[in-house]
C-alpha positions as CSV (number, residue, x, y, z in Angstrom):
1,X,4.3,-7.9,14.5
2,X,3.7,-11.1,12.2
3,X,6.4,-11.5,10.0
4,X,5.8,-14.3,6.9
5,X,8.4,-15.8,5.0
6,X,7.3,-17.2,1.8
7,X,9.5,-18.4,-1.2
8,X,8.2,-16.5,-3.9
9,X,6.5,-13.5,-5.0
10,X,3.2,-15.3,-6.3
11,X,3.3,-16.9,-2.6
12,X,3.3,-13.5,-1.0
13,X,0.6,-11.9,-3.0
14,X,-1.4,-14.9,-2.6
15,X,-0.9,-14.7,1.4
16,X,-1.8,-11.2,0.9
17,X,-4.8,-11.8,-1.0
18,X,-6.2,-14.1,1.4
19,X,-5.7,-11.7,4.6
20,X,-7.3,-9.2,2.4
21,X,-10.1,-11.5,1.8
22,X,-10.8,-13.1,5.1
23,X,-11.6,-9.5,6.2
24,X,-14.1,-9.2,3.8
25,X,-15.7,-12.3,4.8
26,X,-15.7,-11.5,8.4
27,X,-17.1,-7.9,7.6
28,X,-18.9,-7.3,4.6
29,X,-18.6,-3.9,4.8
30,X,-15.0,-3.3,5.5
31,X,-12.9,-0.4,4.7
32,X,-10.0,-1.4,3.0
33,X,-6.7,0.8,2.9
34,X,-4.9,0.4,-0.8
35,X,-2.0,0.8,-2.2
36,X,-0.3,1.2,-5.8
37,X,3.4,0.7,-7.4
38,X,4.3,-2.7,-8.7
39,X,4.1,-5.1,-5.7
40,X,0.7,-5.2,-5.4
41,X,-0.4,-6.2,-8.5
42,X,-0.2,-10.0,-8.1
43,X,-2.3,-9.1,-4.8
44,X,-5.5,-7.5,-7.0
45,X,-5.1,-10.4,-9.4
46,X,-5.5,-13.3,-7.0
47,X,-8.4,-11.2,-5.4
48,X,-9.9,-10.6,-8.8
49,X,-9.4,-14.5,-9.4
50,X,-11.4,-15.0,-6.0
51,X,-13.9,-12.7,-7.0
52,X,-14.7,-14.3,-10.4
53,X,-14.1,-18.1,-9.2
54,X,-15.4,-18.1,-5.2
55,X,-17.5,-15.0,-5.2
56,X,-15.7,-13.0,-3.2
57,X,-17.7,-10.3,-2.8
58,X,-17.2,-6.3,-2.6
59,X,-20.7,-4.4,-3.5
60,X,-20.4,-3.2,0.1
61,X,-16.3,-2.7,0.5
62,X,-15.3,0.8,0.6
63,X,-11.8,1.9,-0.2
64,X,-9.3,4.6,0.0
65,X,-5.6,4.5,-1.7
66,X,-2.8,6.0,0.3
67,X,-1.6,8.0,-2.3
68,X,-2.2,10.3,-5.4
69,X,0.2,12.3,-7.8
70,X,-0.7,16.5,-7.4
71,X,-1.3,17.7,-11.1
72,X,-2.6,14.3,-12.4
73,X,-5.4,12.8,-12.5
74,X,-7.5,9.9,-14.1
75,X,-8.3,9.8,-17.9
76,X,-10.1,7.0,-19.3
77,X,-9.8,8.6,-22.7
78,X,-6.1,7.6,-22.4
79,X,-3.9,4.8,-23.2
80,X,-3.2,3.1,-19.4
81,X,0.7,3.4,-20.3
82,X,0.0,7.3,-21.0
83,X,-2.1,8.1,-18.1
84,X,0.2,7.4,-15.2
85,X,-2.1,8.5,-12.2
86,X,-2.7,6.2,-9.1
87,X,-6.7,6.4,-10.1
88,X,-5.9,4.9,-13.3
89,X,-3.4,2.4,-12.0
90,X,-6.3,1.5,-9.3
91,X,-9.1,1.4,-12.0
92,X,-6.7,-0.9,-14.5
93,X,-5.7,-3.1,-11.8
94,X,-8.3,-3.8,-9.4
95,X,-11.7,-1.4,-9.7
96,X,-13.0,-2.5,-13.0
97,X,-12.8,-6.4,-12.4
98,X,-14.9,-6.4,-9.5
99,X,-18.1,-5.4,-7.9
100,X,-17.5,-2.5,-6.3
101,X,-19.8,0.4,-6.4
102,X,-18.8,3.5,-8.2
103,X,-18.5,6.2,-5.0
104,X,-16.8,3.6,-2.8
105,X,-13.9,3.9,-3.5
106,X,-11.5,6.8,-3.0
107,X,-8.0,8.3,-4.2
108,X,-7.4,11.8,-3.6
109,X,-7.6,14.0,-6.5
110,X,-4.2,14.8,-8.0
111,X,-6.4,18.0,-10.0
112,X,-7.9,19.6,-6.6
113,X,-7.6,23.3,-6.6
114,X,-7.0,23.7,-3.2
115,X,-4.6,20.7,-1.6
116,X,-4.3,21.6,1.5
117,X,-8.2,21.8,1.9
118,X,-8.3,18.7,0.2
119,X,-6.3,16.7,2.3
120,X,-8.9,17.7,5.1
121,X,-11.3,16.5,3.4
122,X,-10.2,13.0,2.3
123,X,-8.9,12.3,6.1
124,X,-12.4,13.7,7.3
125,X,-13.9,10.9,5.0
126,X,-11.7,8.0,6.3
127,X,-13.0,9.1,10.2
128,X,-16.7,9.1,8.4
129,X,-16.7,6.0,7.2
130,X,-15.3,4.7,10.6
131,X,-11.8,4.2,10.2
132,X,-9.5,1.9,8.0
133,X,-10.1,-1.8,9.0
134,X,-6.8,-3.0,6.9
135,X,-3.9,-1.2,5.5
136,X,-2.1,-2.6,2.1
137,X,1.6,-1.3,2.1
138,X,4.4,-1.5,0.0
139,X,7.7,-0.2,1.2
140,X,9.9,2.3,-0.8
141,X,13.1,2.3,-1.8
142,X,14.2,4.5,1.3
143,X,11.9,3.1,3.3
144,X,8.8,5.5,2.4
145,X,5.0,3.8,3.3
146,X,2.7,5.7,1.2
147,X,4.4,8.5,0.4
148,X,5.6,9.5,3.5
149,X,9.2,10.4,3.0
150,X,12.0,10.6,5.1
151,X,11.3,13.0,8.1
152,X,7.6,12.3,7.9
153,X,6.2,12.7,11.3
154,X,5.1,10.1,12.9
155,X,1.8,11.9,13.8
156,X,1.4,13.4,10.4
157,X,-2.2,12.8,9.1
158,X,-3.1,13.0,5.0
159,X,-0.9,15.9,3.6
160,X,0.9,17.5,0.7
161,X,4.5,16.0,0.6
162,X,7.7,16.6,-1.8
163,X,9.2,13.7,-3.5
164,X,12.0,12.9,-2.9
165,X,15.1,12.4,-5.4
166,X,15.4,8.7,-4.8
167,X,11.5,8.2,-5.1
168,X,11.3,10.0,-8.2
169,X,14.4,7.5,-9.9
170,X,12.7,4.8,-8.3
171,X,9.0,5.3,-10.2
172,X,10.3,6.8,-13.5
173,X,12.1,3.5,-14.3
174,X,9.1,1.3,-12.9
175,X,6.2,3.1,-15.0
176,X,7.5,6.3,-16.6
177,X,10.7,5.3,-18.9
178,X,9.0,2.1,-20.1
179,X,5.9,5.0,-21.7
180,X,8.2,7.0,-22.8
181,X,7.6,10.1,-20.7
182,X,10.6,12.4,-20.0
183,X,11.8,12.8,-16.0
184,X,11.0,16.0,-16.4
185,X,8.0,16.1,-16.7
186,X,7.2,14.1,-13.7
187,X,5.7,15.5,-10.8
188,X,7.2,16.3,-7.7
189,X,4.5,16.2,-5.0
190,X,1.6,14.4,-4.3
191,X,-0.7,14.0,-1.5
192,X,-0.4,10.4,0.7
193,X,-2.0,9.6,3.7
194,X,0.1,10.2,7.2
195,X,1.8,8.0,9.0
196,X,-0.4,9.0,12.1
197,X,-3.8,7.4,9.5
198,X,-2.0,4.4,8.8
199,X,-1.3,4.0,13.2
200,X,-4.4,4.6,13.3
201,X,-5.8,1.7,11.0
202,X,-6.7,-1.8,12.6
203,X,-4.5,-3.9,10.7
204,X,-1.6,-3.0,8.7
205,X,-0.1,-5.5,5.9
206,X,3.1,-4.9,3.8
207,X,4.3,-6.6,1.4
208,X,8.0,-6.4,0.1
209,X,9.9,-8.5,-2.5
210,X,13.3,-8.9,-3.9
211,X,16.4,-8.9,-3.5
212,X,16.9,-4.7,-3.7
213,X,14.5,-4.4,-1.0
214,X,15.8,-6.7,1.7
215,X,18.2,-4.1,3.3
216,X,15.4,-1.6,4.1
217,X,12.7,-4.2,4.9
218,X,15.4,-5.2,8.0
219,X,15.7,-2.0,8.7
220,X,11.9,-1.3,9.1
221,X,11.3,-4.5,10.7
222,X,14.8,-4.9,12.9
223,X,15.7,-1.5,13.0
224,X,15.9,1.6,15.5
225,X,12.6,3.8,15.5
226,X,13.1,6.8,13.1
227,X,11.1,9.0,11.1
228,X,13.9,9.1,8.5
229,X,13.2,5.3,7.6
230,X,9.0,5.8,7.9
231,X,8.0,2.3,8.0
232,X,9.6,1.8,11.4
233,X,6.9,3.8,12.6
234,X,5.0,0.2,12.1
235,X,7.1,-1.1,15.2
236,X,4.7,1.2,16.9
237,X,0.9,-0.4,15.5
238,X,-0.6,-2.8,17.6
239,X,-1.2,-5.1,14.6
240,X,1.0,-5.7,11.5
241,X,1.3,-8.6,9.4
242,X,4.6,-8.1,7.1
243,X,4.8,-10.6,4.2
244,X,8.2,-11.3,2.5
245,X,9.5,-13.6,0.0
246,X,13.1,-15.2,0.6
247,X,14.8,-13.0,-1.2
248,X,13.5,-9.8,0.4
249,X,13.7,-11.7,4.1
250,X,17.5,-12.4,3.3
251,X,19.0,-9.5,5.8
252,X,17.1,-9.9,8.5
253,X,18.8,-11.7,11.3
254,X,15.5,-13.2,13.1
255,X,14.4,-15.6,10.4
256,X,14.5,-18.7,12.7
257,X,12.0,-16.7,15.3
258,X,9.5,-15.4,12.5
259,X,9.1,-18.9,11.4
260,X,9.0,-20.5,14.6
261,X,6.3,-18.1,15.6
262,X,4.5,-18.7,12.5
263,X,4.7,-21.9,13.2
264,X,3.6,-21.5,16.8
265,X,0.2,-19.6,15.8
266,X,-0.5,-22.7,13.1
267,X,0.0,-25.1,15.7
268,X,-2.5,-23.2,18.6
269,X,-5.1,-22.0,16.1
270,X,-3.8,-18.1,17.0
C-alpha cells in the first residue's frame, strides 16, 4: 500500500489525475473503475484539462461507476441540481467533456426492473471486458467504498445494498439539501459494486480529504481488518495507491514512513 501525503486538495486530485492518466497512456484501452460524491471532482477536472490541453485521449477507455441510486436514473431533460442520479453526476462531471464513446461507459441502471438480475448482469460485463485495470475510490463517512456498508462481505460481488442512516445524512447535505429536495424522499438502496470486484481490480486508488475524514481514513489504512469499516478490506489488494491531503493524513500515526517510502520509490525509479 502507497500512501501519498500531499498538502492540499487540488494536489491530491492532481496526483490522482495523473495515475489515472498514465494508465491510459500505457494502455489505450483500459478499463477504468469510477466513482462519484464530491472528492472526485477536482480529479475529472484536471483530467478534462489534460484532455483538452495534452490530448489525453479516451475514444477507446471503457468505464464502469461503482455505484447507482435504485429508483433514479439519468434525465437530461432536467436541471443537473434536480436530477440527482450518479449517471447524471458522471455525465456533468466527466462524460460530456471528453472523448469517450457513447456505450463505453457504464453505471448501473437505478430504473432496472429486475435488480437482482441486473446486478448479474453489470458484474458479467466487468469480467467481459476483462476486468477493472484501476479503481477510483472515495471513502465514506463510516468508512463505506462504493456503497458497501458496514457488514459488507468481503467477497460480496455487485449487489443490491440498504443505506445506511449515516450515509443517507452524509449525501442529503452534500447534494440533496442544497436542491431543495426533502430527506424523504431520498432513496434508500442502490446497487454498488462488491468489495470482492473492487479485490479483484488491478489497481485501486482512493482519495480522501479533510479534516472530518481523517479518523476513518486511519482506521482503513492503520486499522484492524473488519467488514464493519469496508475499506480495510483494501489492506488485503495487492496494489493500492491512497492519496491524502494534510489534513485528512492528520491521525495516522505512520506519516514519517509513508513519506520516507515515497521518497524511497522517487529516489530508485520504483
Amino acid at each position: 500500500m502507497d500512501v501519498l501525503i500531499r498538502k492540499n486538495y487540488d494536489e491530491i486530485s492532481r496526483t490522482a489525475a495523473n495515475i489515472i492518466a498514465e494508465q491510459i497512456s500505457m494502455n489505450s484501452k483500459c478499463i477504468l473503475g469510477l466513482a462519484t460524491g464530491s472528492t472526485p471532482i477536482g480529479t475529472y477536472k484536471e483530467l478534462i484539462r489534460q484532455h483538452k490541453e495534452e490530448n489525453l485521449d479516451f475514444s477507446k477507455v471503457t468505464s464502469f461507476n461503482l455505484d447507482e441510486y435504485l429508483g433514479i436514473s439519468i434525465d437530461l431533460d432536467k436541471p443537473y441540481n434536480e436530477d440527482q442520479s450518479y449517471a447524471r453526476y458522471m455525465w456533468e462531471e466527466l462524460f460530456k467533456h471528453i472523448n469517450i464513446k457513447k456505450g463505453n461507459y457504464y453505471v448501473p441502471d437505478g430504473l432496472t426492473e429486475d435488480p437482482l438480475k441486473h446486478c448479474e448482469w453489470y458484474e458479467a460485463q466487468i469480467k467481459k471486458a476483462g476486468g477493472i485495470d484501476i479503481q477510483l475510490l472515495g471513502i465514506g463517512g463510516d468508512g463505506h467504498v462504493g456503497f458497501n456498508e458496514p457488514g459488507t462481505s468481503f467477497n460480496s460481488k455487485t449487489h443490491i445494498t440498504a443505506l445506511t442512516k449515516q450515509t443517507l445524512d452524509d449525501n442529503y447535505e452534500l447534494f440533496y439539501k442544497k436542491s431543495g429536495i426533502p430527506r424523504e424522499k431520498m432513496p434508500h438502496f442502490a446497487i454498488t459494486i462488491g468489495i470482492g470486484t473492487i479485490l479483484d481490480s488491478r489497481h485501486a486508488l482512493l482519495i480522501a480529504s479533510g479534516k472530518r475524514k481523517a479518523d476513518i481514513v486511519a482506521e482503513a489504512i492503520e486499522g484492524p481488518l473488519t467488514s464493519q469499516i469496508t475499506s480495510t478490506s483494501l489492506q488485503l489488494h495487492p496494489k493500492v495507491t491512497i492519496v491524502l491531503d494534510e489534513d485528512a493524513a492528520s491521525s495516522l500515526k505512520r506519516i514519517k514512513h509513508y513519506k520516507h517510502v515515497e521518497n524511497l520509490k522517487k529516489k530508485f525509479s520504483l
